[in-house]
Backbone as XML, in Angstrom:
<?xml version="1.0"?>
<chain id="A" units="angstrom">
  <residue number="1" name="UNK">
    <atom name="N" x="-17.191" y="8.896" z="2.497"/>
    <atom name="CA" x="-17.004" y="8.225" z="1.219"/>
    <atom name="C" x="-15.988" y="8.993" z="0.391"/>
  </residue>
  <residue number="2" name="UNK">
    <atom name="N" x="-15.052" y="8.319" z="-0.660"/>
    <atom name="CA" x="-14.304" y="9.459" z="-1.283"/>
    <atom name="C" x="-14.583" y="8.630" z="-2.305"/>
  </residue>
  <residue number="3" name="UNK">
    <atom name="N" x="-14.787" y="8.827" z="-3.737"/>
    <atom name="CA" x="-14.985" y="8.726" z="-5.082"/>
    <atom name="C" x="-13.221" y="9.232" z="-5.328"/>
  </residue>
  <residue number="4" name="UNK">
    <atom name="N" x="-13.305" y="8.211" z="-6.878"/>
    <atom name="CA" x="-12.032" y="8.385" z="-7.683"/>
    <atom name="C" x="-12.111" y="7.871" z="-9.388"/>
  </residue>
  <residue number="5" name="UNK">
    <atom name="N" x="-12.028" y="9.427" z="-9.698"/>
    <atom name="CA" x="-12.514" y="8.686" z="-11.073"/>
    <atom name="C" x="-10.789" y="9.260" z="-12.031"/>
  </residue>
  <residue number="6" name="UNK">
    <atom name="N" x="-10.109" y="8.291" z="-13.248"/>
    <atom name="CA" x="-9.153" y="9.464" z="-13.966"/>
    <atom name="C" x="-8.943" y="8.199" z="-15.456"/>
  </residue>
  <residue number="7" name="UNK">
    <atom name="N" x="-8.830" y="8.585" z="-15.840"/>
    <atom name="CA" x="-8.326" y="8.091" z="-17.321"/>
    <atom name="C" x="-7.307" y="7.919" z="-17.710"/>
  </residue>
  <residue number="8" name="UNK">
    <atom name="N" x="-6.733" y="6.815" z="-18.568"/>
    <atom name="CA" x="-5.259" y="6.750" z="-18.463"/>
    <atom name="C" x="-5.210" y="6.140" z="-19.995"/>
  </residue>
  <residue number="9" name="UNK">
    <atom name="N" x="-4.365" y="7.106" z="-21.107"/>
    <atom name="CA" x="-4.211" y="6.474" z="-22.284"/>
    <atom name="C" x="-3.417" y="5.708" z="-22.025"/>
  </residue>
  <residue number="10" name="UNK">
    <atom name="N" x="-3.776" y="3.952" z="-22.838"/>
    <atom name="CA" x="-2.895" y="3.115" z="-23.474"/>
    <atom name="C" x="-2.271" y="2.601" z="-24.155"/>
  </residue>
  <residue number="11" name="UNK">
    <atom name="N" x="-2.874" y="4.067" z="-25.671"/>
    <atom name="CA" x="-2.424" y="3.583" z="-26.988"/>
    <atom name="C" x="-2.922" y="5.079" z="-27.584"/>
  </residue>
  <residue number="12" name="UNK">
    <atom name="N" x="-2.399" y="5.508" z="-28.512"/>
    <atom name="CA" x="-2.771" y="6.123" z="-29.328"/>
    <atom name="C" x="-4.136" y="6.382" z="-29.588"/>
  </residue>
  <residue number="13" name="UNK">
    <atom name="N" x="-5.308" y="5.456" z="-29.506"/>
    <atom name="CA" x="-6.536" y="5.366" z="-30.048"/>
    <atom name="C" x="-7.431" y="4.641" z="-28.396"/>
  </residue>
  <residue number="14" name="UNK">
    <atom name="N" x="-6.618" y="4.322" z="-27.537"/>
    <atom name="CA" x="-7.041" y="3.174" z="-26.295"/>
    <atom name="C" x="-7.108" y="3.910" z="-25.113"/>
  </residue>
  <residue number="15" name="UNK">
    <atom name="N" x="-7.760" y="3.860" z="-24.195"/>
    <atom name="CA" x="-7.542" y="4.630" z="-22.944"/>
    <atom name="C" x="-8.783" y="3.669" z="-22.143"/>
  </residue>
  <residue number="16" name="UNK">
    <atom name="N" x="-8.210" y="3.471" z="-20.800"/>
    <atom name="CA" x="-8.640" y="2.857" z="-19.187"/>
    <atom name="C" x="-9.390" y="4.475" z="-18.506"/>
  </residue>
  <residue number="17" name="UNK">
    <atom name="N" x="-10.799" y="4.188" z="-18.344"/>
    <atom name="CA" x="-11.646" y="4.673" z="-17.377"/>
    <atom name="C" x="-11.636" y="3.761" z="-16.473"/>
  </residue>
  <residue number="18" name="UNK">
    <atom name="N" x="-11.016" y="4.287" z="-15.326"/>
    <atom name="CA" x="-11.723" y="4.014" z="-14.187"/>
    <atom name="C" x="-12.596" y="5.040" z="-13.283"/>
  </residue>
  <residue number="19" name="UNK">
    <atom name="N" x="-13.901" y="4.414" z="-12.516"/>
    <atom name="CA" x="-14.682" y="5.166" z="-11.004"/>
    <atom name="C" x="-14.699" y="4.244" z="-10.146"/>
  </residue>
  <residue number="20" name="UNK">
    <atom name="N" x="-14.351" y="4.490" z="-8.798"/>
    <atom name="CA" x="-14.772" y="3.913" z="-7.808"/>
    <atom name="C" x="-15.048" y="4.679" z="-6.216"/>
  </residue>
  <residue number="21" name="UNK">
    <atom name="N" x="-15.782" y="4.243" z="-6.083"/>
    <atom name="CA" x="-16.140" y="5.027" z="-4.555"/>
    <atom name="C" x="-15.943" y="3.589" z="-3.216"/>
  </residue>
  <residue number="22" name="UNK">
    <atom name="N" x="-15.413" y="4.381" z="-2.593"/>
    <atom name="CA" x="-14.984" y="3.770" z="-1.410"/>
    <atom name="C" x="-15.181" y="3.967" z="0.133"/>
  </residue>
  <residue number="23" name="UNK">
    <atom name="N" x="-15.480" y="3.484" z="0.776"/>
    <atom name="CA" x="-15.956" y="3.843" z="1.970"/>
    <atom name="C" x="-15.712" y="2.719" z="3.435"/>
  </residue>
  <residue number="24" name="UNK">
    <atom name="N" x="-14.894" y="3.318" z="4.183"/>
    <atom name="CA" x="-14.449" y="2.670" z="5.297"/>
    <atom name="C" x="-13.057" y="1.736" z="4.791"/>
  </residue>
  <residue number="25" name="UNK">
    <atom name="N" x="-12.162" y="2.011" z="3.796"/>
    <atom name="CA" x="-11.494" y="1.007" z="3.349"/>
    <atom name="C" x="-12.462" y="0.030" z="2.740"/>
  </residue>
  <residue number="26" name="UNK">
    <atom name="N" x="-13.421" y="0.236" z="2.267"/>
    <atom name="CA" x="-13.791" y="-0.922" z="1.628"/>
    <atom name="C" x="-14.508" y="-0.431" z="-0.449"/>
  </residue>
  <residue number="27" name="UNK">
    <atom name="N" x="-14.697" y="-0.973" z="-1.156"/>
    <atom name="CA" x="-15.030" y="-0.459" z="-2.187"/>
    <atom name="C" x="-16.737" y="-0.766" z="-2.474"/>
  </residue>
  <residue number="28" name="UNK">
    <atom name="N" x="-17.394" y="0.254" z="-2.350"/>
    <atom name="CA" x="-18.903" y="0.083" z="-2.070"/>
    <atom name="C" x="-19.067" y="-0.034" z="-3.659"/>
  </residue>
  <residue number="29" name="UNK">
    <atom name="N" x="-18.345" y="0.855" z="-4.995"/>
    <atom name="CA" x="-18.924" y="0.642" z="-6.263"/>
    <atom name="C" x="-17.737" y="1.277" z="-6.856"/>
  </residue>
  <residue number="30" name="UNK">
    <atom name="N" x="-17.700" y="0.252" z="-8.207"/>
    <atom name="CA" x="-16.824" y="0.758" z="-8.988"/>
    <atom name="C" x="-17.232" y="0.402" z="-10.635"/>
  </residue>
  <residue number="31" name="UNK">
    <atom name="N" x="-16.141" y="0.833" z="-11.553"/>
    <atom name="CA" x="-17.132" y="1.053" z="-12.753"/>
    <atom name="C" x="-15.421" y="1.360" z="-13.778"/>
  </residue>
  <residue number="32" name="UNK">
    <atom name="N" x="-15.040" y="0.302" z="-14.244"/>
    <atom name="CA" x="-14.084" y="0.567" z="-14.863"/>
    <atom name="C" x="-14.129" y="0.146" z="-16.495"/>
  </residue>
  <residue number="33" name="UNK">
    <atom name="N" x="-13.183" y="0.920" z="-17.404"/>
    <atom name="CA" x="-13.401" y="-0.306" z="-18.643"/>
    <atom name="C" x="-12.647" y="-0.081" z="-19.749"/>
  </residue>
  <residue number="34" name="UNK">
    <atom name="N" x="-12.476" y="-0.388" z="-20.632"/>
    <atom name="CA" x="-11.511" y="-0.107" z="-22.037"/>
    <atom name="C" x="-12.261" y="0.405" z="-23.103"/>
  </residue>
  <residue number="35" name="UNK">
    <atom name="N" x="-11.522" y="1.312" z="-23.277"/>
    <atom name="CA" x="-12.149" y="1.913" z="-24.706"/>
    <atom name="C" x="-11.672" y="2.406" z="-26.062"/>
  </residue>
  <residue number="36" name="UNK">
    <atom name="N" x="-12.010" y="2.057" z="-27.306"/>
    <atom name="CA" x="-11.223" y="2.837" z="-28.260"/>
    <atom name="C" x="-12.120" y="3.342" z="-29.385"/>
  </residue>
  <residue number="37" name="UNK">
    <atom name="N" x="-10.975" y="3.855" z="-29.894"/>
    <atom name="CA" x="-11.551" y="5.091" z="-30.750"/>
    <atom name="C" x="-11.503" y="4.411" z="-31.974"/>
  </residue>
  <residue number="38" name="UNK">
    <atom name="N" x="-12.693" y="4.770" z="-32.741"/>
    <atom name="CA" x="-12.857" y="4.628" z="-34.240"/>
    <atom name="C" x="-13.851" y="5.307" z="-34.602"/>
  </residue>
  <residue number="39" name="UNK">
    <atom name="N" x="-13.157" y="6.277" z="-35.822"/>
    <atom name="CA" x="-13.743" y="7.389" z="-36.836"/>
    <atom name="C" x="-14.046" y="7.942" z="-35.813"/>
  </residue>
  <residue number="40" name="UNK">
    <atom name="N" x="-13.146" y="8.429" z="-34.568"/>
    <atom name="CA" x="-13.316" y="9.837" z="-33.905"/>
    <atom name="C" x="-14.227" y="9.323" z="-33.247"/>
  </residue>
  <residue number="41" name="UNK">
    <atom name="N" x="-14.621" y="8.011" z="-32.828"/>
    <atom name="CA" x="-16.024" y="8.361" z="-31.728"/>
    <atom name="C" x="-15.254" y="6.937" z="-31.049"/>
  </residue>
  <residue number="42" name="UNK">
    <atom name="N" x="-15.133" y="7.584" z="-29.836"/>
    <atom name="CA" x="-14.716" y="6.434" z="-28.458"/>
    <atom name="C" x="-15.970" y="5.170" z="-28.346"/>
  </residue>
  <residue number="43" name="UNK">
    <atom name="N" x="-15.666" y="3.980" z="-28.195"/>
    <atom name="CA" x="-16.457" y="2.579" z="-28.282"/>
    <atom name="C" x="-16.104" y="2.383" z="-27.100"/>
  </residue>
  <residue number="44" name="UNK">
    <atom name="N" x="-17.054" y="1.999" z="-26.070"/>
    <atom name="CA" x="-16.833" y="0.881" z="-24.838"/>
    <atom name="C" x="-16.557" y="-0.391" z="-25.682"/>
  </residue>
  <residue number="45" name="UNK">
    <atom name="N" x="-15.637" y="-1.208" z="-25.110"/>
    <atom name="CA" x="-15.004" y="-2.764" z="-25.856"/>
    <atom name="C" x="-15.247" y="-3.650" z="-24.698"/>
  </residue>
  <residue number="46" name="UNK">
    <atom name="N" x="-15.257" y="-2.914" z="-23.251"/>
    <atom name="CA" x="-15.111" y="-4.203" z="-22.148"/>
    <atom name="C" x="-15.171" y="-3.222" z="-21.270"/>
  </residue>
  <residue number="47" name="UNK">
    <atom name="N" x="-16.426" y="-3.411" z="-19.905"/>
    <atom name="CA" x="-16.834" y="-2.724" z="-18.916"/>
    <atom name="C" x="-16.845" y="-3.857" z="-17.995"/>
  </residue>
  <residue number="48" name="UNK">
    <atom name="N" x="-15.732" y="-3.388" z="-16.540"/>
    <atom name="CA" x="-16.293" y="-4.049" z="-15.661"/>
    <atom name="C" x="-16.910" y="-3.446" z="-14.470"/>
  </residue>
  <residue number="49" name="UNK">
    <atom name="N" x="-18.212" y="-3.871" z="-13.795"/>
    <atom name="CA" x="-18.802" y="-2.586" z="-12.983"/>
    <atom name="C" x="-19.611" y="-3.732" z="-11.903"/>
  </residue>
  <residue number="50" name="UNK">
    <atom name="N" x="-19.875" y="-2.661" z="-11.150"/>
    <atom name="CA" x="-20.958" y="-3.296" z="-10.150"/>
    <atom name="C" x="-22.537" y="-3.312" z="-10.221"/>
  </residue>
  <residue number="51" name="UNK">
    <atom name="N" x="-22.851" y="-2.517" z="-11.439"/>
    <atom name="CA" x="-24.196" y="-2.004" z="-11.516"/>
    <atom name="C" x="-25.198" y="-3.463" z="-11.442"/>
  </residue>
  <residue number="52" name="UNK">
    <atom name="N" x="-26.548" y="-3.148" z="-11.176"/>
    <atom name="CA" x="-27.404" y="-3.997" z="-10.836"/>
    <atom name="C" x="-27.289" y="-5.118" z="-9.676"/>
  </residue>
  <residue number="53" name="UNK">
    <atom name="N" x="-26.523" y="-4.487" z="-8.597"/>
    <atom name="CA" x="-25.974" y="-5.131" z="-7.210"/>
    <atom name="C" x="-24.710" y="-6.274" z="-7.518"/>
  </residue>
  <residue number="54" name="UNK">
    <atom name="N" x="-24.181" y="-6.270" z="-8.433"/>
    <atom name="CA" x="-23.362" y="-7.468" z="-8.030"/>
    <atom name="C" x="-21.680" y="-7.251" z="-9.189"/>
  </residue>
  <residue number="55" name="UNK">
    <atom name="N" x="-20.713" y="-7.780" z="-9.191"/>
    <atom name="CA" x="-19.677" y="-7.473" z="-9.676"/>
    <atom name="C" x="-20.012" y="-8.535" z="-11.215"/>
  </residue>
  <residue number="56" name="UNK">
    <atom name="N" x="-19.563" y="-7.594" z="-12.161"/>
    <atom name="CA" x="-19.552" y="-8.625" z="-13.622"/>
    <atom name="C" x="-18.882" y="-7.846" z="-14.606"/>
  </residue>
  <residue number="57" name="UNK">
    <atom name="N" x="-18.803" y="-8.799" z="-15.626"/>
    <atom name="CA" x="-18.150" y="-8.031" z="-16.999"/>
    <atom name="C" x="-18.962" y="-8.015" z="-18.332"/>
  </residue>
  <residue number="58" name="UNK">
    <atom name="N" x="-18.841" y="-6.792" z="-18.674"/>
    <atom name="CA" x="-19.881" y="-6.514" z="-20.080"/>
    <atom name="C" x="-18.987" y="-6.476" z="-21.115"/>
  </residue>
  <residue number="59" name="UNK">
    <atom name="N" x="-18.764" y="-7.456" z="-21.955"/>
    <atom name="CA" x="-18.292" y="-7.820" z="-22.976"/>
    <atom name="C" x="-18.572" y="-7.769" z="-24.453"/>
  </residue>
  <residue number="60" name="UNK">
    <atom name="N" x="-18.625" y="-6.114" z="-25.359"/>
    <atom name="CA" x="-19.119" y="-5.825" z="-26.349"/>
    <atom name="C" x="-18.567" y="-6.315" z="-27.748"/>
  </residue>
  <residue number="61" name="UNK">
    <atom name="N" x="-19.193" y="-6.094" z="-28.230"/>
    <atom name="CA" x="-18.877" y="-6.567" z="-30.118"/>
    <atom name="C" x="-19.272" y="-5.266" z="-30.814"/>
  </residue>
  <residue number="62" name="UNK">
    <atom name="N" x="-18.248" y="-5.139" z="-32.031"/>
    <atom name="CA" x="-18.373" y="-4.091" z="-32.641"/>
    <atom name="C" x="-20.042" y="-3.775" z="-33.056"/>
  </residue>
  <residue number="63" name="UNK">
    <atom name="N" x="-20.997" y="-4.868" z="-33.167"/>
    <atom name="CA" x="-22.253" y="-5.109" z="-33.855"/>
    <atom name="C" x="-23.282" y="-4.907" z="-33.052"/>
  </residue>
  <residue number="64" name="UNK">
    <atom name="N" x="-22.908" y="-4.260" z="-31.569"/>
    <atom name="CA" x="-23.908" y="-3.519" z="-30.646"/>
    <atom name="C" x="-24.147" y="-5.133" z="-29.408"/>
  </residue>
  <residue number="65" name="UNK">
    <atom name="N" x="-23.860" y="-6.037" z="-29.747"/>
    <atom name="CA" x="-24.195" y="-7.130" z="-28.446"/>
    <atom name="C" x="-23.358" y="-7.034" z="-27.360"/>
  </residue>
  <residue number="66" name="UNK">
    <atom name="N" x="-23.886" y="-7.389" z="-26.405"/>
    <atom name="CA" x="-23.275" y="-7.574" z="-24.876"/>
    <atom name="C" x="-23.361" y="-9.012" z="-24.225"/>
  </residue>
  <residue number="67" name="UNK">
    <atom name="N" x="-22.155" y="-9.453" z="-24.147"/>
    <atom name="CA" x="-22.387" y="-11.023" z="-22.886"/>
    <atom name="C" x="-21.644" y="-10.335" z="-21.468"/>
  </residue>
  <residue number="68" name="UNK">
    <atom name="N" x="-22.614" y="-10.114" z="-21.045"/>
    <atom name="CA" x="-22.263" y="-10.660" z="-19.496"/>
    <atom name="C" x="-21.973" y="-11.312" z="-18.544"/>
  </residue>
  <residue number="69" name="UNK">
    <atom name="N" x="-21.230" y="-11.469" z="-18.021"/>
    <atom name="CA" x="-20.664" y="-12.456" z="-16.924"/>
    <atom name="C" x="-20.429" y="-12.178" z="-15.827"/>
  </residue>
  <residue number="70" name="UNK">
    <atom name="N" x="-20.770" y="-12.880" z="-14.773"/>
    <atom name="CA" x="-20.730" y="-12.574" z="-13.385"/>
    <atom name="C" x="-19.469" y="-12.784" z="-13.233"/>
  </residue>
  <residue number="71" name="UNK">
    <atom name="N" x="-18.688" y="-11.841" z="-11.671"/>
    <atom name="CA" x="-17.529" y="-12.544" z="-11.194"/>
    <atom name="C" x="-17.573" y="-12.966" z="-9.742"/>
  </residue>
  <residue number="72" name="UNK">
    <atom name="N" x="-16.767" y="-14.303" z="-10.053"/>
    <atom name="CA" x="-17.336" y="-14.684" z="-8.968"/>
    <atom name="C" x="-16.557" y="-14.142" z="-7.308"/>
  </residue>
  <residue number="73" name="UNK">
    <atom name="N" x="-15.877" y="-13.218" z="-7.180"/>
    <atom name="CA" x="-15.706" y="-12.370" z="-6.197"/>
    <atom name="C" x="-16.613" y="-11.994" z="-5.648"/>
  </residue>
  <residue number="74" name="UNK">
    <atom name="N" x="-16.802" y="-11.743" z="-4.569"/>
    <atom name="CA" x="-18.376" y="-11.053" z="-3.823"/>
    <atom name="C" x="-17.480" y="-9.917" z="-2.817"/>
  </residue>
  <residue number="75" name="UNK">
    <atom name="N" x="-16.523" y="-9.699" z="-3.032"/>
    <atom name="CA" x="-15.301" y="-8.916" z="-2.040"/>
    <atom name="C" x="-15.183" y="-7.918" z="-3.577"/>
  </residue>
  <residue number="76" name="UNK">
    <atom name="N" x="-15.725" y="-6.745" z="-3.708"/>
    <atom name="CA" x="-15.676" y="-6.149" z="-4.316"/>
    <atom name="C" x="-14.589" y="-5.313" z="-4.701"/>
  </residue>
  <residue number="77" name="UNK">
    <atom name="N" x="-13.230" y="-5.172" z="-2.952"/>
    <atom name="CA" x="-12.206" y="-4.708" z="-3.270"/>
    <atom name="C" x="-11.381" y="-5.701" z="-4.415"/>
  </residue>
  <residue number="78" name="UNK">
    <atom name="N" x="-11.254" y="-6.946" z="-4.156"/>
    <atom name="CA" x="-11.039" y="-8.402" z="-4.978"/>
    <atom name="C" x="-11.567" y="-8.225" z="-6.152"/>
  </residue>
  <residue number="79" name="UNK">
    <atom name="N" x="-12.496" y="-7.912" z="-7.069"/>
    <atom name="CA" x="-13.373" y="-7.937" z="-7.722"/>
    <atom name="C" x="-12.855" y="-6.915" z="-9.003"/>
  </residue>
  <residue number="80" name="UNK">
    <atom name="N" x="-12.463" y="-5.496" z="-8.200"/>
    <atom name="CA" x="-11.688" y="-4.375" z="-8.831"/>
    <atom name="C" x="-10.187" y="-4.756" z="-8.903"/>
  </residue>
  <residue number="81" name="UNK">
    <atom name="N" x="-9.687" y="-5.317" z="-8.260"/>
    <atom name="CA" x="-8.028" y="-5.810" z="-8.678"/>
    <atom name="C" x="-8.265" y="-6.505" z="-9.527"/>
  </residue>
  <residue number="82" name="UNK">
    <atom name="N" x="-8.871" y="-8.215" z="-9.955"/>
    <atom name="CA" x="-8.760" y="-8.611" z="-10.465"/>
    <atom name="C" x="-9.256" y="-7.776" z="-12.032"/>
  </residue>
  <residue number="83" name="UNK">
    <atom name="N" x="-10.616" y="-7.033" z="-12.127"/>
    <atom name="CA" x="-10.638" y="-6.186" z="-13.728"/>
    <atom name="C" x="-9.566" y="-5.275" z="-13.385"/>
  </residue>
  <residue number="84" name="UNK">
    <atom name="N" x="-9.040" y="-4.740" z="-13.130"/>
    <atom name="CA" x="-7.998" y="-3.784" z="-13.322"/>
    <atom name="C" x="-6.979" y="-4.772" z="-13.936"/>
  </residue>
  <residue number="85" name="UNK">
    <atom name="N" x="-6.356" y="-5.832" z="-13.250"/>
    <atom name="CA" x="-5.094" y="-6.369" z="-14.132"/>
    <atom name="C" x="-5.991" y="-6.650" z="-15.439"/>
  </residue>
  <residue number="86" name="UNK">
    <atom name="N" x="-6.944" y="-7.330" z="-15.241"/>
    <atom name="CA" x="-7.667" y="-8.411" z="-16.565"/>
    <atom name="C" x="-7.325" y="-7.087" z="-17.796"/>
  </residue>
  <residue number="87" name="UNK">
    <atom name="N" x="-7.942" y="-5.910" z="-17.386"/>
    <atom name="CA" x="-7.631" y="-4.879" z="-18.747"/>
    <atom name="C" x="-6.698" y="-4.219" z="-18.933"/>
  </residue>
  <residue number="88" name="UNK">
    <atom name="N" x="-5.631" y="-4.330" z="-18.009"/>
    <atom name="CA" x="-4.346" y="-4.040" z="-18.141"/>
    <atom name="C" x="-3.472" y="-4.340" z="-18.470"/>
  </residue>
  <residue number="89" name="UNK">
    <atom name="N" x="-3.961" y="-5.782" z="-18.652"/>
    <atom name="CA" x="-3.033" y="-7.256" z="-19.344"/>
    <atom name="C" x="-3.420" y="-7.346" z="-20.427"/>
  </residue>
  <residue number="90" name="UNK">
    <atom name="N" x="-4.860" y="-7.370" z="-20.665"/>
    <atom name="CA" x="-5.819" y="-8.312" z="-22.018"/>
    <atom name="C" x="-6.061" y="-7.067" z="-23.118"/>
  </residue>
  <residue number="91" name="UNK">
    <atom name="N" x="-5.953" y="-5.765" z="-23.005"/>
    <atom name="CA" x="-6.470" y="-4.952" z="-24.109"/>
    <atom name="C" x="-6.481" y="-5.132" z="-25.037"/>
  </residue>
  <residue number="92" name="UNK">
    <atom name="N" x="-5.281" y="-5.575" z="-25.725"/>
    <atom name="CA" x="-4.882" y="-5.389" z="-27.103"/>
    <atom name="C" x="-5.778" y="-7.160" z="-27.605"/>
  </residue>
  <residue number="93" name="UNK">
    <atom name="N" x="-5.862" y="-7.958" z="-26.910"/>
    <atom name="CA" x="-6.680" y="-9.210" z="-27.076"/>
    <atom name="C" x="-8.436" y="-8.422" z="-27.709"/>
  </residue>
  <residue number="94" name="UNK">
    <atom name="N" x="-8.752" y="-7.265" z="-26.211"/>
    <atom name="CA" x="-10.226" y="-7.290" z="-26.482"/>
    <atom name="C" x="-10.425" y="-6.571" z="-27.673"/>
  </residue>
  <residue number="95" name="UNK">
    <atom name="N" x="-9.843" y="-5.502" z="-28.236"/>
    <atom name="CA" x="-9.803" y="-4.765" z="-29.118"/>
    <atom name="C" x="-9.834" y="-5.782" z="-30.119"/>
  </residue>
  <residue number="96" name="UNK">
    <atom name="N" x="-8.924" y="-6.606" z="-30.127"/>
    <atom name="CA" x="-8.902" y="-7.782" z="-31.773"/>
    <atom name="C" x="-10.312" y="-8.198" z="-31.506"/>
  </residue>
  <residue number="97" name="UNK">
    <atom name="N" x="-10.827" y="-8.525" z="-30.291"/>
    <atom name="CA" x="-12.129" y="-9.047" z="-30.320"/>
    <atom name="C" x="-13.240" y="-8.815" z="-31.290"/>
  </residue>
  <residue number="98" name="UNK">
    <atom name="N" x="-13.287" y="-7.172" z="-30.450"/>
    <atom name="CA" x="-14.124" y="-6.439" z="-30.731"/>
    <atom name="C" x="-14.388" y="-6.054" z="-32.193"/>
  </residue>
  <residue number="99" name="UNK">
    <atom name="N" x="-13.194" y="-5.933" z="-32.587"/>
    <atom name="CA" x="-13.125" y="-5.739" z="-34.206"/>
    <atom name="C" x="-13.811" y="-6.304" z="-34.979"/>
  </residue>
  <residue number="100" name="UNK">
    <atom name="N" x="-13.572" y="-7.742" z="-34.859"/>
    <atom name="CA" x="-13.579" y="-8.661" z="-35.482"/>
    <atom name="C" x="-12.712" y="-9.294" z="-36.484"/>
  </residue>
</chain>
């Protein structure tokens, strides 16, 4: 198995976590997401992960709620490309979200 975890600022205040562990060429779990900073304390805004067996996206609000959504990939390598562009493209969208 080899694990890969690294962080990558996108903004001044924004930065991409990604983890994923991989095994045989294939991606057994991964755990990526966007985050920003306000008053010095980093906010998850949008997590996409595998936790609780299956691929989805956790979609926060500044006001502590979460919607979840399944994706419908079951090819988990598939699953991690597609959130990797989605928050590589959409940040500056989820952040307005999140704000409000």
């Amino acid at each position: 198995m080899k694990q890969v975890e690294y962080i990558i600022r996108i903004g001044p205040d924004d930065r991409y976590r990604h983890s994923h562990i991989k095994e045989k060429g294939k991606i057994i779990y991964f755990s990526i997401q966007y985050e920003t900073k306000i008053d010095d304390k980093w906010h998850t805004v949008v997590r996409y992960d595998t936790a609780h067996g299956f691929a989805h996206r956790d979609l926060m609000n500044i006001h502590g709620r979460v919607d979840k959504t399944p994706l419908f990939n079951q090819d988990y390598n598939d699953a991690l490309t597609f959130a990797e562009n989605d928050l590589k493209t959409n940040w500056e969208y989820y952040k307005k979200r999140y704000r409000g």
